[in-house]
C-alpha positions as CSV (number, residue, x, y, z in Angstrom):
1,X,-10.9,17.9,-25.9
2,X,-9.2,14.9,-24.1
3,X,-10.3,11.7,-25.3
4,X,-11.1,9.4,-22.3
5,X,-11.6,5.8,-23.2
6,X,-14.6,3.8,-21.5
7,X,-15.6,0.0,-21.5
8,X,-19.0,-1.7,-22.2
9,X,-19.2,-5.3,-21.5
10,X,-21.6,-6.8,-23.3
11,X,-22.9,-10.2,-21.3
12,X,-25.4,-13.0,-21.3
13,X,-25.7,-16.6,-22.4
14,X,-24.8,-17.6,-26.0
15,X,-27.0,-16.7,-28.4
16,X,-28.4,-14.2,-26.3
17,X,-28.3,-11.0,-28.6
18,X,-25.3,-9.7,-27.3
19,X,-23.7,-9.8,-30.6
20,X,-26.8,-8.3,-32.8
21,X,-27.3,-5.4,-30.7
22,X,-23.2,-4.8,-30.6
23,X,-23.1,-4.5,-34.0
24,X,-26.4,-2.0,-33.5
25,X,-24.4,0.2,-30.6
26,X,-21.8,0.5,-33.0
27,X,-23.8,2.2,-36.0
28,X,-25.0,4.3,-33.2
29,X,-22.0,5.5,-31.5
30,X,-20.7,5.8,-34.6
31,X,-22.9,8.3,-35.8
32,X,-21.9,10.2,-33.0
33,X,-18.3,10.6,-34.2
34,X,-17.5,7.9,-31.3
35,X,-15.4,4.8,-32.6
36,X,-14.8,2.0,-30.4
37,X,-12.4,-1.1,-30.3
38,X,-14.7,-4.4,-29.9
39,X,-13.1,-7.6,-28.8
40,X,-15.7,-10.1,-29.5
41,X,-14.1,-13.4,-27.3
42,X,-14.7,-15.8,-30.5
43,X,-12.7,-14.0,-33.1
44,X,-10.3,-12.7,-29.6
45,X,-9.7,-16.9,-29.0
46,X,-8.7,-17.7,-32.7
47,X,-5.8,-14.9,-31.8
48,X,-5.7,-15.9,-27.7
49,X,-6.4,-19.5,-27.7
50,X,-7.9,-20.6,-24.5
51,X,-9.6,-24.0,-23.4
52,X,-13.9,-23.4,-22.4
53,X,-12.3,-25.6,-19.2
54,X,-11.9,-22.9,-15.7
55,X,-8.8,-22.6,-16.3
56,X,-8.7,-21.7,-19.7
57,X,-11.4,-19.3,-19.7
58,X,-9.7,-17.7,-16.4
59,X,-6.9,-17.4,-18.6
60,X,-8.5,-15.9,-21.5
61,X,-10.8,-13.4,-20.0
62,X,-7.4,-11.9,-18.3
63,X,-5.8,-11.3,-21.5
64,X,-9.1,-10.2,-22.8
65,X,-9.4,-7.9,-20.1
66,X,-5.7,-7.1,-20.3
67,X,-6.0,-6.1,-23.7
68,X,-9.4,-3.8,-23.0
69,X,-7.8,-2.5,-20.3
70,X,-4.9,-1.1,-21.9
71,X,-6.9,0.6,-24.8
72,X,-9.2,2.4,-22.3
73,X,-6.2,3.5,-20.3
74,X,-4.9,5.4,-24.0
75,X,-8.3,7.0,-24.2
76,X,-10.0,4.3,-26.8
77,X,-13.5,3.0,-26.1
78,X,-14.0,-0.3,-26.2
79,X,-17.5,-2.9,-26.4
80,X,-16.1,-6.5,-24.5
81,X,-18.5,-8.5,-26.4
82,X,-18.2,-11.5,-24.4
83,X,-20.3,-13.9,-22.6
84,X,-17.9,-14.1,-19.4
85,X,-20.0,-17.0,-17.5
86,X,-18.7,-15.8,-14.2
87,X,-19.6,-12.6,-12.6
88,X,-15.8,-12.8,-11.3
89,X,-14.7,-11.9,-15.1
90,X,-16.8,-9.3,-15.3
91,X,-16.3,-7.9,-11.6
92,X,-12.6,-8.0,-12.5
93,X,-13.0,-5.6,-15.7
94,X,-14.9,-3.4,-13.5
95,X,-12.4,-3.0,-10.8
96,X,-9.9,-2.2,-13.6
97,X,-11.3,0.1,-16.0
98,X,-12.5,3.2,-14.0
99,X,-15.1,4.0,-16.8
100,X,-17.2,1.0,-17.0
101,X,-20.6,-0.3,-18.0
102,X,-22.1,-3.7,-17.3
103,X,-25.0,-4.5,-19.5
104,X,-27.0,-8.1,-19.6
105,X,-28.9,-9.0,-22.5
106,X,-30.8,-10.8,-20.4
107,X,-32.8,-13.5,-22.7
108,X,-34.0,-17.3,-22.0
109,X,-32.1,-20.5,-22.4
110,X,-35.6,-21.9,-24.4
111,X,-35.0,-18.8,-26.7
112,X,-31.2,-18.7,-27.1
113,X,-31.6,-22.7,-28.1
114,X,-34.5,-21.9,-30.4
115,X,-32.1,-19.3,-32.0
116,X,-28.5,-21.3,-31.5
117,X,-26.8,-19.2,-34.6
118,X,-23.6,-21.0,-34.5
119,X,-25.1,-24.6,-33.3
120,X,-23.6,-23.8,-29.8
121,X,-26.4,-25.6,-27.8
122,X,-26.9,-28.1,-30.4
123,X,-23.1,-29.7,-30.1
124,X,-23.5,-29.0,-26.3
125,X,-26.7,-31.3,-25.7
126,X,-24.4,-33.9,-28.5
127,X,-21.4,-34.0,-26.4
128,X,-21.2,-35.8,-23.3
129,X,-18.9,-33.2,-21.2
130,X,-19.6,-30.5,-22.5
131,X,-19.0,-27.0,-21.1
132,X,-21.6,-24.6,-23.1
133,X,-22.6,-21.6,-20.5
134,X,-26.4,-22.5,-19.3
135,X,-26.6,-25.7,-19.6
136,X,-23.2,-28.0,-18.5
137,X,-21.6,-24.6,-17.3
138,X,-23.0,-22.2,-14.8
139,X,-23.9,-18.9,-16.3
140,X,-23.8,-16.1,-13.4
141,X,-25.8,-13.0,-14.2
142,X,-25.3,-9.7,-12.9
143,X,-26.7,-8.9,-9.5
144,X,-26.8,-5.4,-10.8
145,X,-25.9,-4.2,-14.0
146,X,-25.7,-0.7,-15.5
147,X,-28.2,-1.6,-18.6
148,X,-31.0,-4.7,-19.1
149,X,-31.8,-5.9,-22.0
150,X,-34.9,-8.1,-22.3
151,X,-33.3,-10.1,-25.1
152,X,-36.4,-11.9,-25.8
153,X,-38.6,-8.7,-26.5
154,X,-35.8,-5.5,-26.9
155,X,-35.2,-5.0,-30.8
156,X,-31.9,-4.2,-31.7
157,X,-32.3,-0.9,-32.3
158,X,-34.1,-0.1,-28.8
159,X,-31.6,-2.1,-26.6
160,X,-28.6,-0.1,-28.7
161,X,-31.2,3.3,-27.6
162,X,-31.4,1.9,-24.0
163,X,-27.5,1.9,-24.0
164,X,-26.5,4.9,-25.8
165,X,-29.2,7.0,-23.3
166,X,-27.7,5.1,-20.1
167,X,-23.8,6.5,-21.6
168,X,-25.4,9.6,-21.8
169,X,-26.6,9.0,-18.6
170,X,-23.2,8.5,-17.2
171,X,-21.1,10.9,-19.1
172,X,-19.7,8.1,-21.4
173,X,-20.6,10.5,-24.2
């Protein structure tokens, strides 16, 4: 059987979920002999480097992209688990990777701040220009994406369900 790599990209605002139910997708596409690469953009920007300016996260979403690009192309599935403010980041991967799936974990800026894992929101109201996706930068959600997740209400376990049935769905598996 021929291997043919695919891309999930993984998006909403920090603290969103996105990570927690990655981690969930995995174990499940795992247990169905499917391995996937994930670039997660803060352990990809300790490698990548990268300003949170435009221009720097222009820059590292390409070579994100780049990189995910190039492992779907040699038949490896990859999860971009990434919050990719603009929809330009995200309409890029999809224009280059002919197996894609969008999906928005789709969860309020009250709730992401209540959660704020990493202090995200917490140095962003601190810092006087700062550039935190929701509130000093503009996050741009999906007009239409392939999977929502209602981040506020969607265990981990049922938005990794709602995922795996829409890649059924699709052929992805």
């Amino acid at each position: 059987m021929v291997k043919r790599g695919f891309a999930i990209w993984m998006t909403g605002l920090p603290a969103s979920g996105k990570s927690t139910i990655r981690a969930r997708l995995v174990e499940e596409l795992r247990k169905r002999d499917t391995d996937v690469a994930v670039l997660e953009s803060d352990e990809l920007r300790r490698v990548l480097g990268g300003g949170y300016d435009e221009v720097g996260r222009e820059a590292f979403y390409r070579s994100m992209l780049w990189i995910g690009a190039l492992l779907t192309r040699h038949g490896v599935p990859v999860i971009f688990d990434a919050t990719a403010n603009r929809r330009a980041y995200r309409d890029a991967a999809r224009a280059e990777v002919p197996r894609f799936m969008e999906v928005f974990v789709d969860t309020p800026l009250e709730t992401c701040i209540a959660r704020d894992p990493k202090g995200i929101y917490r140095r962003g109201m601190e810092e006087a220009h700062g550039s935190v996706p929701g509130l000093q930068a503009d996050y741009e959600p999906p007009f239409s994406p392939d999977v929502r997740i209602d981040g506020a209400h969607d265990g981990p376990e049922n938005a990794a369900r709602k995922i795996v049935e829409k890649m059924e769905e699709v052929g992805f598996l």
